[in-house]
mmCIF file of the N, C-alpha and C atoms, coordinates in Angstrom:
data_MODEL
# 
_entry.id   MODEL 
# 
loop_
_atom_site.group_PDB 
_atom_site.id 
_atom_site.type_symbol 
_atom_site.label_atom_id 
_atom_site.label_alt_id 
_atom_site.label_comp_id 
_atom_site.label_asym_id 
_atom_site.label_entity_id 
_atom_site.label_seq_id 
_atom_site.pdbx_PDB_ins_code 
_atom_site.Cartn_x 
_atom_site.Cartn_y 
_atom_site.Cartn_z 
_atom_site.occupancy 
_atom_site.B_iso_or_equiv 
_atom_site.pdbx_formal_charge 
_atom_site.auth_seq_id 
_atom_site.auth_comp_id 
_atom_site.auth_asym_id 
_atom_site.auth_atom_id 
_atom_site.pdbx_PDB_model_num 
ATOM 1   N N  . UNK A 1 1  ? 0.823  -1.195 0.000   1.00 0.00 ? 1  UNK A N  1 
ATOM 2   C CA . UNK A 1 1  ? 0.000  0.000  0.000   1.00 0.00 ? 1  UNK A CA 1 
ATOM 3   C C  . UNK A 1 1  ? 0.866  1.258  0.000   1.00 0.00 ? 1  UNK A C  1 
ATOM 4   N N  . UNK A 1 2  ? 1.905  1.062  0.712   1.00 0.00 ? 2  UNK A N  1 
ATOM 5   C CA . UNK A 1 2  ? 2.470  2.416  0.723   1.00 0.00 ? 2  UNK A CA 1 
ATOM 6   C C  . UNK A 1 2  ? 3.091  2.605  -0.097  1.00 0.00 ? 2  UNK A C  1 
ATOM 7   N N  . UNK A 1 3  ? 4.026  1.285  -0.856  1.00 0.00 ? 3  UNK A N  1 
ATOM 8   C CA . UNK A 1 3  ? 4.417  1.571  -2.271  1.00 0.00 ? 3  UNK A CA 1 
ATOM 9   C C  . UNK A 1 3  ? 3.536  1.588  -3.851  1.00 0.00 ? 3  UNK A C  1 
ATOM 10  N N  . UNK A 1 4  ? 2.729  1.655  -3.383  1.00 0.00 ? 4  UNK A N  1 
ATOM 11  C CA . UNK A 1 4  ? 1.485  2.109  -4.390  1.00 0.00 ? 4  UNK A CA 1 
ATOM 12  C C  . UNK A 1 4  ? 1.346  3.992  -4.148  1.00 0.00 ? 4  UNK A C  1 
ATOM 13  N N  . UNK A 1 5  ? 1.046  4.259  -2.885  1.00 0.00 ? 5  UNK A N  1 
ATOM 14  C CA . UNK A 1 5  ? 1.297  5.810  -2.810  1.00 0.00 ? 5  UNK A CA 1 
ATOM 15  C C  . UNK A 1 5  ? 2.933  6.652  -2.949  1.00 0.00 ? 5  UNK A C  1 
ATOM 16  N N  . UNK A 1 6  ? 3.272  5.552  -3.278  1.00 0.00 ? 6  UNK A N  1 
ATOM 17  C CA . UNK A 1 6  ? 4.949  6.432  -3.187  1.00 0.00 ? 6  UNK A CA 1 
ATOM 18  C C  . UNK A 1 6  ? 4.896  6.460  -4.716  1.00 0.00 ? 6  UNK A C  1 
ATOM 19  N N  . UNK A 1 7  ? 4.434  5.302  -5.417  1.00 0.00 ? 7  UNK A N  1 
ATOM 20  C CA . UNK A 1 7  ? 4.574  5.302  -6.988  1.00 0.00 ? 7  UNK A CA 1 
ATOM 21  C C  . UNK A 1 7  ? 3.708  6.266  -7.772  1.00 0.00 ? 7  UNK A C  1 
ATOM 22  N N  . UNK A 1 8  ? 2.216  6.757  -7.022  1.00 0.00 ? 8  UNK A N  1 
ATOM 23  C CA . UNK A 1 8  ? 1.968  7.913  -7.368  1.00 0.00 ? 8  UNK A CA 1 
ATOM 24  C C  . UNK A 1 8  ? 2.437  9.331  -6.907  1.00 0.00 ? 8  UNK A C  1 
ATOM 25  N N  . UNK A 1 9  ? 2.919  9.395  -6.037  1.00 0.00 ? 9  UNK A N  1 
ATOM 26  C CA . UNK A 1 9  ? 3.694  10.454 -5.215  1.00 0.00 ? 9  UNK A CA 1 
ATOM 27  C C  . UNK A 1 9  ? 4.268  11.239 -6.297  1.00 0.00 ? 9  UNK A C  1 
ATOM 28  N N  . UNK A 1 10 ? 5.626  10.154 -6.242  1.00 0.00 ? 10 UNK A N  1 
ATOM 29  C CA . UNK A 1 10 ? 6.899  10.387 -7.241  1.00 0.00 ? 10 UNK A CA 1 
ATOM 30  C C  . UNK A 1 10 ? 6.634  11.562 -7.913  1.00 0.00 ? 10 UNK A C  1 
ATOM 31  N N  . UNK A 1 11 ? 5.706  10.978 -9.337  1.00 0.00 ? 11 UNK A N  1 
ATOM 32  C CA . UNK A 1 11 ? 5.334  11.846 -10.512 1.00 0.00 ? 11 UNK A CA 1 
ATOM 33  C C  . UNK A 1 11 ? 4.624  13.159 -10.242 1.00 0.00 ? 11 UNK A C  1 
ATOM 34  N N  . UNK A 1 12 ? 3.938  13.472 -9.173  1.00 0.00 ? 12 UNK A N  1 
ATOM 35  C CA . UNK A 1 12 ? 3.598  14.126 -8.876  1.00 0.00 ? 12 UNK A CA 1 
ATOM 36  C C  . UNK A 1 12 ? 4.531  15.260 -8.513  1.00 0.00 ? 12 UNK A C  1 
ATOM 37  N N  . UNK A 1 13 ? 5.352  15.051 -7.435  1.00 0.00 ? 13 UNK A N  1 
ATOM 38  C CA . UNK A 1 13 ? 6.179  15.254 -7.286  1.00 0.00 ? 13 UNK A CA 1 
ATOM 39  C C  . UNK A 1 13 ? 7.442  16.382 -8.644  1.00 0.00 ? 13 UNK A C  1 
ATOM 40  N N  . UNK A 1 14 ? 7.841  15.516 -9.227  1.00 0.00 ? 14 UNK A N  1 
ATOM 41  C CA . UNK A 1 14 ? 8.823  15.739 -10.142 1.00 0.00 ? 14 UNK A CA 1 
ATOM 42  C C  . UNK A 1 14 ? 7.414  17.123 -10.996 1.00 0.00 ? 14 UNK A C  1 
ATOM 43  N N  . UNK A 1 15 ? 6.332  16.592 -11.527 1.00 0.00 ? 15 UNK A N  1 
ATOM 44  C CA . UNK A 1 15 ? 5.185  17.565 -11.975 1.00 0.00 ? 15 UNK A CA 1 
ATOM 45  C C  . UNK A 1 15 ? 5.537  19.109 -11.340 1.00 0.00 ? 15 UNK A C  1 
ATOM 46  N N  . UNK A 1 16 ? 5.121  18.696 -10.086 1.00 0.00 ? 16 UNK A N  1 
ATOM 47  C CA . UNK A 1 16 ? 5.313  20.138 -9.431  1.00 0.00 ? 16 UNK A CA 1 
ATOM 48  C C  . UNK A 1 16 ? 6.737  20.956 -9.604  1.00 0.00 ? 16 UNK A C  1 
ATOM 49  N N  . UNK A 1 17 ? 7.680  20.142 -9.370  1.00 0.00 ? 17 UNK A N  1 
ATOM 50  C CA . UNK A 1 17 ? 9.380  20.853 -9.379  1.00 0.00 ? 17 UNK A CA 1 
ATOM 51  C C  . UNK A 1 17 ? 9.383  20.947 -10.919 1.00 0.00 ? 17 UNK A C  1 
ATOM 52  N N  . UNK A 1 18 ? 8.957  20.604 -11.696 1.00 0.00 ? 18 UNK A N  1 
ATOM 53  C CA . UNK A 1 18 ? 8.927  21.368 -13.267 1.00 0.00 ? 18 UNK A CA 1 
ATOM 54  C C  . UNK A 1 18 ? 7.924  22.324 -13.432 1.00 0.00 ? 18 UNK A C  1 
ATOM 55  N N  . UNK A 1 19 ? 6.934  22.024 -13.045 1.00 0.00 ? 19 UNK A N  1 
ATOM 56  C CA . UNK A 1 19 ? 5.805  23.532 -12.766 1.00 0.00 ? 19 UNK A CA 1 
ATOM 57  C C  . UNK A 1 19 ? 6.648  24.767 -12.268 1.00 0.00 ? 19 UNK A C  1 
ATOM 58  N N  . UNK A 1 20 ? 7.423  24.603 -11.513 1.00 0.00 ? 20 UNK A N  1 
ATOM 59  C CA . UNK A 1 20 ? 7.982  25.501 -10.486 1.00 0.00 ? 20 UNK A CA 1 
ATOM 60  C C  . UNK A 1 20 ? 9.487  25.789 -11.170 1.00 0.00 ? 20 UNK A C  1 
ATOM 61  N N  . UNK A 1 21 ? 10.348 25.339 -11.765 1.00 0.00 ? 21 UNK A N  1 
ATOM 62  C CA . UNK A 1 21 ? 11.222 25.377 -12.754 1.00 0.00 ? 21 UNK A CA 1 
ATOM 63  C C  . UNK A 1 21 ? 10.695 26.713 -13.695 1.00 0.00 ? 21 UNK A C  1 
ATOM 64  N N  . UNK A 1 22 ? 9.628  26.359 -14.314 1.00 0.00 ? 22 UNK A N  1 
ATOM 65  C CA . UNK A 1 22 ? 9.359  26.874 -15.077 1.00 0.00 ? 22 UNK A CA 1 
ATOM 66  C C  . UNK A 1 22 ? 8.732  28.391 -14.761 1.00 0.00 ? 22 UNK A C  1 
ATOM 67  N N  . UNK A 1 23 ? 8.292  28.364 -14.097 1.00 0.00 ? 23 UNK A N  1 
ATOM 68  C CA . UNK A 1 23 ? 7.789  29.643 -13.215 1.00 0.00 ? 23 UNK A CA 1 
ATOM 69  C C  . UNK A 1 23 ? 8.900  30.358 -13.236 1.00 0.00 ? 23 UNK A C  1 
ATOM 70  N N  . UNK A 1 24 ? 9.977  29.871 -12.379 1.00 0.00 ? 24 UNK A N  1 
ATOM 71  C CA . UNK A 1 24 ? 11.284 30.595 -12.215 1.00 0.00 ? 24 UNK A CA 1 
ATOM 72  C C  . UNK A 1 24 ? 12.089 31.297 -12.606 1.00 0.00 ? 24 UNK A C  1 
ATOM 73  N N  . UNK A 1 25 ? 11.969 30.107 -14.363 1.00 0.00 ? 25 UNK A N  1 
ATOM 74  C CA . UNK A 1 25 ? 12.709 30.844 -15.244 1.00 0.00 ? 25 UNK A CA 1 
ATOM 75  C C  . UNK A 1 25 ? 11.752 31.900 -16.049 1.00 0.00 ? 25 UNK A C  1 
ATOM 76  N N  . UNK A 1 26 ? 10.509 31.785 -16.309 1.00 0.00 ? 26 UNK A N  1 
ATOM 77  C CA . UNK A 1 26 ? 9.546  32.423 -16.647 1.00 0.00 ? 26 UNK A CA 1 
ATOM 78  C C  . UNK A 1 26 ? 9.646  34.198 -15.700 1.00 0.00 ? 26 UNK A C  1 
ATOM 79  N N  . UNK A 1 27 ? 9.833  34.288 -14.656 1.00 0.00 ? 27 UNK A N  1 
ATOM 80  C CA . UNK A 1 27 ? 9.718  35.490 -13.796 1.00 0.00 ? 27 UNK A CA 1 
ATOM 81  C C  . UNK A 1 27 ? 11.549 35.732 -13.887 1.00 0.00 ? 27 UNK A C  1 
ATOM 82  N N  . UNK A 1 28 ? 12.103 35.460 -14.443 1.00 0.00 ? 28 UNK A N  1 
ATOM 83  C CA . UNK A 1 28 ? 13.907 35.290 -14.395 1.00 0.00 ? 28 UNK A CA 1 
ATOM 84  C C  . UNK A 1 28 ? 13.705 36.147 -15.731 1.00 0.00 ? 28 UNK A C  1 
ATOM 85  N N  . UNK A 1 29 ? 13.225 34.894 -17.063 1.00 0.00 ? 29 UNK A N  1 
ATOM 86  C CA . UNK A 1 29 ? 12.956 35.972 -18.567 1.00 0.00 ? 29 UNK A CA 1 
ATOM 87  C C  . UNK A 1 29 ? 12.866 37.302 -18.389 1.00 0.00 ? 29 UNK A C  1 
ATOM 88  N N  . UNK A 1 30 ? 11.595 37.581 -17.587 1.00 0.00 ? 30 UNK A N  1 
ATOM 89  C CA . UNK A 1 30 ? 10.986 38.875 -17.377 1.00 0.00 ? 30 UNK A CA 1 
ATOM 90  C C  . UNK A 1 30 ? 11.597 40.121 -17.216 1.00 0.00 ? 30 UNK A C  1 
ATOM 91  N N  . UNK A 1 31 ? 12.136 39.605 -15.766 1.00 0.00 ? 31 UNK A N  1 
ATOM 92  C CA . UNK A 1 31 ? 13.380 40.271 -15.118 1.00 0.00 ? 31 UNK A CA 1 
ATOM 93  C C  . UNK A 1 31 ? 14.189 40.779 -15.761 1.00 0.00 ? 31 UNK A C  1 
ATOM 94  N N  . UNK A 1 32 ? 14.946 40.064 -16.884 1.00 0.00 ? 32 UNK A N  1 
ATOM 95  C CA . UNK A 1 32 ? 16.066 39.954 -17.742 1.00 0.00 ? 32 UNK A CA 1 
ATOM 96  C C  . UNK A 1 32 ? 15.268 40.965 -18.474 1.00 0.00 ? 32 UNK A C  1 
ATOM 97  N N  . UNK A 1 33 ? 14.112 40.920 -19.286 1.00 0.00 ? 33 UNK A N  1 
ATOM 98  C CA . UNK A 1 33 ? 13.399 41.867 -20.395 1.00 0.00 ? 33 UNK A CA 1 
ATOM 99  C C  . UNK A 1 33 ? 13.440 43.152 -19.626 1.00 0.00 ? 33 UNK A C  1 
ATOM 100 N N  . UNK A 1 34 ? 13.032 43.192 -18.223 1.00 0.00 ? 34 UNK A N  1 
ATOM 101 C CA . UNK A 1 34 ? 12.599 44.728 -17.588 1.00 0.00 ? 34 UNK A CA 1 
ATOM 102 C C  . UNK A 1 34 ? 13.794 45.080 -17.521 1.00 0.00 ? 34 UNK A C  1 
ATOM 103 N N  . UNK A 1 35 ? 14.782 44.759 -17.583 1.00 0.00 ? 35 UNK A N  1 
ATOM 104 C CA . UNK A 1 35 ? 16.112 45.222 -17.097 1.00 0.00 ? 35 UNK A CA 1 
ATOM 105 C C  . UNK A 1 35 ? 16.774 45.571 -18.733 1.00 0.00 ? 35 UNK A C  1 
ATOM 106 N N  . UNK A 1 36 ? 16.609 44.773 -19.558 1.00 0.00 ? 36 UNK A N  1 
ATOM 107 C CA . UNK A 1 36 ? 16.724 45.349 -20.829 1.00 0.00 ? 36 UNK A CA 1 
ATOM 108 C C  . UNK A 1 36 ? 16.247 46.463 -20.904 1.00 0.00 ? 36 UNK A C  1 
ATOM 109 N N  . UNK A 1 37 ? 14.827 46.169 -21.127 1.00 0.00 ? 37 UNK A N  1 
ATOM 110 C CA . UNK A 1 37 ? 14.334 47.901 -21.278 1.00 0.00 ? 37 UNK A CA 1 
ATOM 111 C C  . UNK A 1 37 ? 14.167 49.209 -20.371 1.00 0.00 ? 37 UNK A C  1 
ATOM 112 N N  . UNK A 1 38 ? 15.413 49.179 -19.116 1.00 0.00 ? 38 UNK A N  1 
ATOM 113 C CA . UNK A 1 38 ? 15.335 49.760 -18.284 1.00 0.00 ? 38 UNK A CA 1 
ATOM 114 C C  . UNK A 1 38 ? 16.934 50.621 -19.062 1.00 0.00 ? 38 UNK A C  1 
ATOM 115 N N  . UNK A 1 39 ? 17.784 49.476 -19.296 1.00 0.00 ? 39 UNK A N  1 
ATOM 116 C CA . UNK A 1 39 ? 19.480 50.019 -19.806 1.00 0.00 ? 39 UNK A CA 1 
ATOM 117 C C  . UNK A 1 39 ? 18.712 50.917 -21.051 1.00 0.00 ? 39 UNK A C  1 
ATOM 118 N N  . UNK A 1 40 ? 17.887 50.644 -21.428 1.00 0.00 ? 40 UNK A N  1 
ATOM 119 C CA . UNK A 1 40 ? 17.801 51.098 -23.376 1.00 0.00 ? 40 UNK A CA 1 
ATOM 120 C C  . UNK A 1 40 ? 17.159 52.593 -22.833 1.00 0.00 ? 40 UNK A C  1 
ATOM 121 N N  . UNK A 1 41 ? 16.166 52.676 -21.926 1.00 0.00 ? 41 UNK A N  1 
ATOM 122 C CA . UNK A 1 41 ? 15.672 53.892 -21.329 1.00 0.00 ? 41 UNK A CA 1 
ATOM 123 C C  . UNK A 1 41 ? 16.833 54.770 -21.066 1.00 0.00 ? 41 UNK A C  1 
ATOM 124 N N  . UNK A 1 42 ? 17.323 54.475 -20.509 1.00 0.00 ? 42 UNK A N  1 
ATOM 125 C CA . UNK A 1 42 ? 18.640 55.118 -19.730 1.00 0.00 ? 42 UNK A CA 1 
ATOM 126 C C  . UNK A 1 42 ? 19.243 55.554 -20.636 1.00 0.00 ? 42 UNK A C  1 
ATOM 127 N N  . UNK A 1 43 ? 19.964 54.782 -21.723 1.00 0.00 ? 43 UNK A N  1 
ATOM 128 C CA . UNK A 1 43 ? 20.831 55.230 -22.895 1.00 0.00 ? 43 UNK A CA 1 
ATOM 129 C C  . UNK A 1 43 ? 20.052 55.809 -23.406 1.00 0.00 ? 43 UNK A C  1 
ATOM 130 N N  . UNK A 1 44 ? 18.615 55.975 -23.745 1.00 0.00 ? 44 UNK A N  1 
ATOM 131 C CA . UNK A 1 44 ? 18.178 57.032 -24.607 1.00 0.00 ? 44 UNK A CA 1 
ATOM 132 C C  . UNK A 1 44 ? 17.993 57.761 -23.850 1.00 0.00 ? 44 UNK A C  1 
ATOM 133 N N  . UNK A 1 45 ? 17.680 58.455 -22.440 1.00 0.00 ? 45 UNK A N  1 
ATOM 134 C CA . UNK A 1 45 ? 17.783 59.443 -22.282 1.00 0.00 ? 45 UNK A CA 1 
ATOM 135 C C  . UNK A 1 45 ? 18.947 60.403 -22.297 1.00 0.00 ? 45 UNK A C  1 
ATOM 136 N N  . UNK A 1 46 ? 20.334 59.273 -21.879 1.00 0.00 ? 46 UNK A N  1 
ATOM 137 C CA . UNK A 1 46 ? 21.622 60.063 -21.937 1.00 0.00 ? 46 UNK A CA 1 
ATOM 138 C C  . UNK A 1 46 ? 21.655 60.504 -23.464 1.00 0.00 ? 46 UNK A C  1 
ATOM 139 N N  . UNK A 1 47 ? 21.471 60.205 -24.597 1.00 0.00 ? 47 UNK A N  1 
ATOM 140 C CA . UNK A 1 47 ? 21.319 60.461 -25.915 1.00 0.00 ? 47 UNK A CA 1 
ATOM 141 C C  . UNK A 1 47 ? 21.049 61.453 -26.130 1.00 0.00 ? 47 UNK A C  1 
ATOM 142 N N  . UNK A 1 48 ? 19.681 61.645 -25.629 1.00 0.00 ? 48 UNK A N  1 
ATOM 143 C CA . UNK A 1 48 ? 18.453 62.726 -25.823 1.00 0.00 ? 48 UNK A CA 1 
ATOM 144 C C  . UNK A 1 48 ? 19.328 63.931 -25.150 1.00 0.00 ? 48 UNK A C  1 
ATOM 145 N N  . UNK A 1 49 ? 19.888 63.602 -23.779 1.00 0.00 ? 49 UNK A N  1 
ATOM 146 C CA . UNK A 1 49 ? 20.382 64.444 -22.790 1.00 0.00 ? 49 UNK A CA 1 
ATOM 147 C C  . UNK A 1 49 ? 21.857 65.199 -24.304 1.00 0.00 ? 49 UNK A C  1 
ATOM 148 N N  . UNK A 1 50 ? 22.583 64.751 -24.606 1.00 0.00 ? 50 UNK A N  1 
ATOM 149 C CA . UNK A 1 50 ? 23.722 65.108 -25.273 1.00 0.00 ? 50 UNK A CA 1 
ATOM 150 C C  . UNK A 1 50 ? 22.870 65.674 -26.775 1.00 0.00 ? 50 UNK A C  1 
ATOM 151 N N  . UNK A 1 51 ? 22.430 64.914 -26.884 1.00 0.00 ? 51 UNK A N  1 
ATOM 152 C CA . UNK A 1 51 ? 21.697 65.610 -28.707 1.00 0.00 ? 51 UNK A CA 1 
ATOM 153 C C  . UNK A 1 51 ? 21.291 67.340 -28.193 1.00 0.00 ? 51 UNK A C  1 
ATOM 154 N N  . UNK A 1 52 ? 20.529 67.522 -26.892 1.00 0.00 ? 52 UNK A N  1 
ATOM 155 C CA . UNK A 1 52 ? 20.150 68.748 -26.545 1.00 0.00 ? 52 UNK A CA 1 
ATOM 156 C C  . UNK A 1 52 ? 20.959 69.628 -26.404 1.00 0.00 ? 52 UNK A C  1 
ATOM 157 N N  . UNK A 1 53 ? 22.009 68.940 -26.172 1.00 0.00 ? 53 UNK A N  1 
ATOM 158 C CA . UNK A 1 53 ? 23.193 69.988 -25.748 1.00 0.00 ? 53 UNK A CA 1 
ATOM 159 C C  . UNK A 1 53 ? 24.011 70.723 -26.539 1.00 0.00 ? 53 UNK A C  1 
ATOM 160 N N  . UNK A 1 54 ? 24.050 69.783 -28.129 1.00 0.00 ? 54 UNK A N  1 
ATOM 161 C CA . UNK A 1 54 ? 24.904 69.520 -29.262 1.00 0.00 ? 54 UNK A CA 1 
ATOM 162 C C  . UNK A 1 54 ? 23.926 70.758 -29.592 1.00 0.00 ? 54 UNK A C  1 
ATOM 163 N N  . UNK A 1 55 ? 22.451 70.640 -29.748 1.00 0.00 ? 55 UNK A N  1 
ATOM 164 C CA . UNK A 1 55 ? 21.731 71.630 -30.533 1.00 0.00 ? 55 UNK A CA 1 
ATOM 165 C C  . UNK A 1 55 ? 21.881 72.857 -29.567 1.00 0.00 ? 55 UNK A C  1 
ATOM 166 N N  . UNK A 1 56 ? 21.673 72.988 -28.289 1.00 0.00 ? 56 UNK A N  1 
ATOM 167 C CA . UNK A 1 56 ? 21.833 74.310 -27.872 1.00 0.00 ? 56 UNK A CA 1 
ATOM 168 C C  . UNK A 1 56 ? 22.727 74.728 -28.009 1.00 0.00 ? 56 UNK A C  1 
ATOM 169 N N  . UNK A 1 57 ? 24.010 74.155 -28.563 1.00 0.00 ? 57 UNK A N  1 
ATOM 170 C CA . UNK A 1 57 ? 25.532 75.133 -28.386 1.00 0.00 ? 57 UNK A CA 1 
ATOM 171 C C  . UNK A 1 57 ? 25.654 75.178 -30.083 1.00 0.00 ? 57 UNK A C  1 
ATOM 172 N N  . UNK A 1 58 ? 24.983 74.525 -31.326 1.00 0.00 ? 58 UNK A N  1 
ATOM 173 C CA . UNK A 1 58 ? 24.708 74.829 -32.684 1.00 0.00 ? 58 UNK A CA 1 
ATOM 174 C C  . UNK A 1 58 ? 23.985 76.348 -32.096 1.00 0.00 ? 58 UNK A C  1 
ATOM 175 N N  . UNK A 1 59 ? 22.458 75.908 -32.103 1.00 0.00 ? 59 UNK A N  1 
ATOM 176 C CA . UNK A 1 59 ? 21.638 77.368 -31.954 1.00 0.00 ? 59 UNK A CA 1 
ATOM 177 C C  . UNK A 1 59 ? 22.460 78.536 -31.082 1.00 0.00 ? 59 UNK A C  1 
ATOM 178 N N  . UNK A 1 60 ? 23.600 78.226 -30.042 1.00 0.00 ? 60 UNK A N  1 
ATOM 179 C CA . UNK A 1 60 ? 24.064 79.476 -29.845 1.00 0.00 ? 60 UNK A CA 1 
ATOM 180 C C  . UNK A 1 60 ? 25.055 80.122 -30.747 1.00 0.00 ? 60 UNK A C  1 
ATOM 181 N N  . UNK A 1 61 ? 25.997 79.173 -31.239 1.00 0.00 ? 61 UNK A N  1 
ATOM 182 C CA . UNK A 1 61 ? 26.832 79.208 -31.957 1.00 0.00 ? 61 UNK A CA 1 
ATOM 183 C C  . UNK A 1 61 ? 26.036 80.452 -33.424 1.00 0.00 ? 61 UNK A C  1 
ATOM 184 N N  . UNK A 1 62 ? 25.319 79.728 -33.978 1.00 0.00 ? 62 UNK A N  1 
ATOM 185 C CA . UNK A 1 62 ? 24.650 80.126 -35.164 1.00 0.00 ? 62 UNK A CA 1 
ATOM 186 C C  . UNK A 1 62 ? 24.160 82.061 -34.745 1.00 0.00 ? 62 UNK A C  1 
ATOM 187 N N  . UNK A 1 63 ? 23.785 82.007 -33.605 1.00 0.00 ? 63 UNK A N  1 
ATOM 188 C CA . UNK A 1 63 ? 22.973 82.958 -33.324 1.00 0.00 ? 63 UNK A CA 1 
ATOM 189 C C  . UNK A 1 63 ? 24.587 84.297 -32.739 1.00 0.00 ? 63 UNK A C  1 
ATOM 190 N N  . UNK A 1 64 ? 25.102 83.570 -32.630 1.00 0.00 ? 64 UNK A N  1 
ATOM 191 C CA . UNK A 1 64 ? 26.506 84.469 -32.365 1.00 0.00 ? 64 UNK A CA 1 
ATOM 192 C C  . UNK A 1 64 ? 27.299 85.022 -33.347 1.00 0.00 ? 64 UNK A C  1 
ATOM 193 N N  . UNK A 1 65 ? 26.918 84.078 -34.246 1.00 0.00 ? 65 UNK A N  1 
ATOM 194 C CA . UNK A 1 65 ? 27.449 84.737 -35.963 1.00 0.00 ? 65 UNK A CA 1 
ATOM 195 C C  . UNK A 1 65 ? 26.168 85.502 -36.488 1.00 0.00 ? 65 UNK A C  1 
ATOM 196 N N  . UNK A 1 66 ? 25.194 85.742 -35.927 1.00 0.00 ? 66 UNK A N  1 
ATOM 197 C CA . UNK A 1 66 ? 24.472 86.116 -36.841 1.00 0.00 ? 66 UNK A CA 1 
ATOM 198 C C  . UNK A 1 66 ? 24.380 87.558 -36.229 1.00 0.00 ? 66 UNK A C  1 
# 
């Protein structure tokens, strides 16, 4: 009897620790994606931040010759 419940156990068992595997790496992916698009935020704002700067010292530049 009890090795009748251990033989369904088992699979059960192993079921769940791959359910849960998968979860893991599933909320791990994620992680990895939010954190991607957290670096790409960042670099485009430093971008944005320098492009502004490039144009305000053009537009002063321009406006100093003129």
């Amino acid at each position: 009897m009890q090795s009748d419940n251990n033989s369904i156990v088992a699979p059960v068992q192993i079921d769940l620790v791959d359910i849960f595997m998968d979860l893991n790496k599933q909320e791990s992916n994620i992680k990895e994606q939010n954190k991607a698009q957290r670096k790409l935020a960042a670099r485009r704002g430093i971008e944005q931040h320098y492009e502004k700067k490039q144009l305000e010292a053009a537009l002063k530049e321009f406006w100093e010759e003129v």
